[in-house]
C-alpha positions as CSV (number, residue, x, y, z in Angstrom):
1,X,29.1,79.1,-182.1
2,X,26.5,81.0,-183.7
3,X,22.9,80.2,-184.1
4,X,22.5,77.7,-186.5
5,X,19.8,75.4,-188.6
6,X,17.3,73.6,-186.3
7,X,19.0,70.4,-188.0
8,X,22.5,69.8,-188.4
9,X,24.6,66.9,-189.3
10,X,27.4,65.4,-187.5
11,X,30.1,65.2,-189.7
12,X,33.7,64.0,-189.7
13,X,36.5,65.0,-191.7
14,X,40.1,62.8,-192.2
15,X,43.1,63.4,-193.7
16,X,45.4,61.6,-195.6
17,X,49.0,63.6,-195.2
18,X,50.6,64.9,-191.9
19,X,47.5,64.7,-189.7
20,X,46.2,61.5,-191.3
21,X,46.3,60.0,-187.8
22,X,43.6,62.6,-186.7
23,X,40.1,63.4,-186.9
24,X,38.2,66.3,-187.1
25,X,34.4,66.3,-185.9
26,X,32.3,68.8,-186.8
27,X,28.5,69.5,-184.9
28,X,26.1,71.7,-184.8
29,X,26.9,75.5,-182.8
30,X,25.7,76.0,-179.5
31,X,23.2,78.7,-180.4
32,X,22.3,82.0,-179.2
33,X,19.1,80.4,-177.3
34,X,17.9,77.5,-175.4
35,X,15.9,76.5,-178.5
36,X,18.6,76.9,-180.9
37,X,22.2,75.1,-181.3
38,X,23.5,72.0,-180.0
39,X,21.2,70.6,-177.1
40,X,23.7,69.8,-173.7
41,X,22.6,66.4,-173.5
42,X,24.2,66.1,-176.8
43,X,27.4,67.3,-176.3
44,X,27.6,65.1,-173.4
45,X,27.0,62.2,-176.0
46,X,29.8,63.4,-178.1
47,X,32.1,64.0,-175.5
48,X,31.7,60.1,-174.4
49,X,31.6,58.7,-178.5
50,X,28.2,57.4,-178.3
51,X,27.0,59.5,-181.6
52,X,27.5,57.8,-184.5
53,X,28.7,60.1,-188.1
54,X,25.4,61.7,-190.1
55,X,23.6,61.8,-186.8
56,X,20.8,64.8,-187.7
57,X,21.1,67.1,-184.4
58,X,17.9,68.5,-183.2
59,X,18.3,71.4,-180.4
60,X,14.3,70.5,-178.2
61,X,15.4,66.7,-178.9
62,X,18.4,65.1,-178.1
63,X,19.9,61.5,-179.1
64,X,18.9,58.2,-176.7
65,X,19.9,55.0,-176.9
66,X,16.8,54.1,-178.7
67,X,18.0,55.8,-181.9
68,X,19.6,52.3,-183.0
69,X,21.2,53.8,-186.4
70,X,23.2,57.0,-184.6
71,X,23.6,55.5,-181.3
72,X,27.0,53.2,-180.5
73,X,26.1,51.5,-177.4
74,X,29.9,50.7,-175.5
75,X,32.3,53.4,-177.7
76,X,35.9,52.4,-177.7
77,X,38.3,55.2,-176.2
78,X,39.2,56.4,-179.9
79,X,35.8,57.1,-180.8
80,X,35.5,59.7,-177.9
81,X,36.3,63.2,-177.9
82,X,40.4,63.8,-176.9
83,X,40.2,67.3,-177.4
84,X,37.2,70.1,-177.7
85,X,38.0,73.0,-179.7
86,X,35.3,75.9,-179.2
87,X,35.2,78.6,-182.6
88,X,33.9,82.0,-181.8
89,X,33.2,85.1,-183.8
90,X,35.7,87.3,-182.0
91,X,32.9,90.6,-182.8
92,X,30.4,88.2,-180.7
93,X,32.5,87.4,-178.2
94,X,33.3,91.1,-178.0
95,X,29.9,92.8,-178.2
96,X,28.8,89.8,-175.5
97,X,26.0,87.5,-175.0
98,X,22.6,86.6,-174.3
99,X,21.8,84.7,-170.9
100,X,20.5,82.0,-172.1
101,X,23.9,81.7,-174.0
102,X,26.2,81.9,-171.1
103,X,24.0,79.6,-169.1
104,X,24.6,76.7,-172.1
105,X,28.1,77.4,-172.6
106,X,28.3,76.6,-168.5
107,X,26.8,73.5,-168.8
108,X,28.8,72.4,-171.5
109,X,32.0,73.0,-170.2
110,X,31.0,71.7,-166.8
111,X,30.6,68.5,-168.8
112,X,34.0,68.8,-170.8
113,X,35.8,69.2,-167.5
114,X,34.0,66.4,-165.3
115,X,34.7,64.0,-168.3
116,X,38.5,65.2,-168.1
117,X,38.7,66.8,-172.1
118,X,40.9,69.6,-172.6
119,X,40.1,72.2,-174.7
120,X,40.7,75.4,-176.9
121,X,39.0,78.0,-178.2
122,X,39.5,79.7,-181.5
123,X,38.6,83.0,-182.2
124,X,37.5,83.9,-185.9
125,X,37.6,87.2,-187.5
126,X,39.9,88.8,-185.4
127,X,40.9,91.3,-188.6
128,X,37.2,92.0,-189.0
129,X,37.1,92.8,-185.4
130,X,40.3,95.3,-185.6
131,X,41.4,97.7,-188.8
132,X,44.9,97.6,-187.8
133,X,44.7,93.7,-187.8
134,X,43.4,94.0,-191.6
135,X,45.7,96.4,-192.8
136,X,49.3,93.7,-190.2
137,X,48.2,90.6,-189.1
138,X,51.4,91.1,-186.8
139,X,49.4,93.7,-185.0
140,X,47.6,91.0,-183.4
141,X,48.8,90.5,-180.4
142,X,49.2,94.3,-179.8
143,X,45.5,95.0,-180.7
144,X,43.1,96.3,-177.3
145,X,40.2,95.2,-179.3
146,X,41.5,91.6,-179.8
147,X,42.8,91.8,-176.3
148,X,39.5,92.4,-174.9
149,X,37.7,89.9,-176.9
150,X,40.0,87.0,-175.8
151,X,39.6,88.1,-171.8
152,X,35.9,88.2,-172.9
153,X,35.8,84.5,-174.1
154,X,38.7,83.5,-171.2
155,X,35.9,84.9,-168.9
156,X,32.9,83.0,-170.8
157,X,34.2,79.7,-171.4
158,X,36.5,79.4,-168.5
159,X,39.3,78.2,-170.6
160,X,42.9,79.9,-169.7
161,X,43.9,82.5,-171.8
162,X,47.1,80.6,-173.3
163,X,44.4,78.4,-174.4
164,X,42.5,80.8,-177.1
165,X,43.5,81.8,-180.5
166,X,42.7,85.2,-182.5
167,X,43.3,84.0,-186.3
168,X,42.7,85.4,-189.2
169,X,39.5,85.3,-191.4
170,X,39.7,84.2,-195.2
171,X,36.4,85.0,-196.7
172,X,37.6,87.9,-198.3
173,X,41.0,86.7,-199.2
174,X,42.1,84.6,-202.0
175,X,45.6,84.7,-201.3
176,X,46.9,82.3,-198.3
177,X,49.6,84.3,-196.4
178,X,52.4,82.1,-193.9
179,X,52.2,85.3,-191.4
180,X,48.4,85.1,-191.8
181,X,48.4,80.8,-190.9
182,X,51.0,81.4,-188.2
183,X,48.1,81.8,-185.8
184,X,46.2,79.3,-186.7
185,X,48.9,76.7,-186.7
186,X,50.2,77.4,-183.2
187,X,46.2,76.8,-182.5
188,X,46.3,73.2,-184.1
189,X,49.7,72.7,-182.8
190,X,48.2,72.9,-179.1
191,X,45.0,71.0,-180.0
192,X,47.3,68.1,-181.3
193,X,49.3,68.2,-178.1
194,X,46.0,68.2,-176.1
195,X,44.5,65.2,-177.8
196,X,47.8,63.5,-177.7
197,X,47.8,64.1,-174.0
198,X,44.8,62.8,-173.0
199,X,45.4,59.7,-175.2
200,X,49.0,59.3,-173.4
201,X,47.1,59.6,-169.6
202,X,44.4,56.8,-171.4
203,X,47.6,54.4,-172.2
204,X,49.3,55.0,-169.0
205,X,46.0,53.9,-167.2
206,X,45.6,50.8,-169.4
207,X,48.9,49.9,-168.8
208,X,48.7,50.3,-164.6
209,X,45.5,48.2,-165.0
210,X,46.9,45.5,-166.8
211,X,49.9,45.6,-164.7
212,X,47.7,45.0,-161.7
213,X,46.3,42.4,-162.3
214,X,49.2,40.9,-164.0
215,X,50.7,41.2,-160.3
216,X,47.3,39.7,-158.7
């Protein structure tokens, strides 16, 4: 979520073991400024699959349907977005935000809930944010400071608190830690549920809709 290069690709990542069923799609941050980060108009054509993988975002420019290589003109249902996850440094998110910030995050999520996509946030570094964190990651959930950061990003991004995840940060680490990934794991546990959510209220439509006319 922080300001990032003018251009940056869209990428996607797969796996092949327990969520090989799943994709993970990367884009460019939203960006501390309206000339920074990941251009609304953009998101919007995420959101509704119409970007296509290695798509070059630019923040004063966004995609059309005239960019024939990137663009996919009628996107099947599991080429659209089933679930947004939002990462935030949790010291951003608790030292706050520029205007022009807020006003983007907004838009964004007005678009994410007219187009019916649940979402999650994650917040990053929340043992950077708090000593007592660092020294027990089960002091997490008793930390004011982590407390205030996730009422802080409840507040910005309008997403309910049960919905946003302190987790750990492993830049400094080496060692991977089962108390440490606890977090982290009951975050993808609810993004999984989200996206499989959506897709179940997707079938259930399809299947009313052939019914119907099955019946006419």
């Amino acid at each position: 979520m922080e300001a990032g290069l003018i251009f940056d690709e869209y990428d996607k990542y797969t796996d092949n073991s327990l969520l090989q069923n799943f994709r993970l799609r990367d884009c460019m941050g939203i960006g501390q400024c309206e000339e920074e980060g990941l251009n609304v108009a953009d998101m919007v054509s995420l959101l509704n699959g119409h970007i296509k993988d290695g798509y070059r975002f630019n923040p004063i420019s966004p995609i059309s349907p005239e960019n024939k290589d990137h663009w996919r003109i009628n996107p099947r249902f599991e080429v659209q977005t089933h679930c947004v996850v939002f990462v935030v440094d949790a010291n951003v998110m608790h030292s706050g935000n520029h205007v022009a910030y807020d006003r983007k995050i907004s838009e964004i999520q007005d678009a994410v809930k007219r187009l019916c996509v649940p979402s999650v946030l994650i917040l990053t570094k929340a043992d950077v944010l708090c000593q007592e964190v660092q020294k027990d990651i089960t002091n997490m959930f008793r930390s004011v400071k982590v407390r205030e950061a996730v009422i802080k990003a409840s507040e910005e991004f309008n997403i309910p608190l049960a919905s946003i995840h302190p987790v750990w940060n492993y830049e400094d680490s080496i060692e991977i830690s089962w108390k440490r990934n606890i977090p982290l794991l009951l975050a993808l546990r609810q993004i999984t549920q989200y996206a499989k959510g959506k897709i179940d209220a997707f079938n259930e439509h399809s299947y009313r809709y052939k019914h119907k006319l099955w019946q006419e």
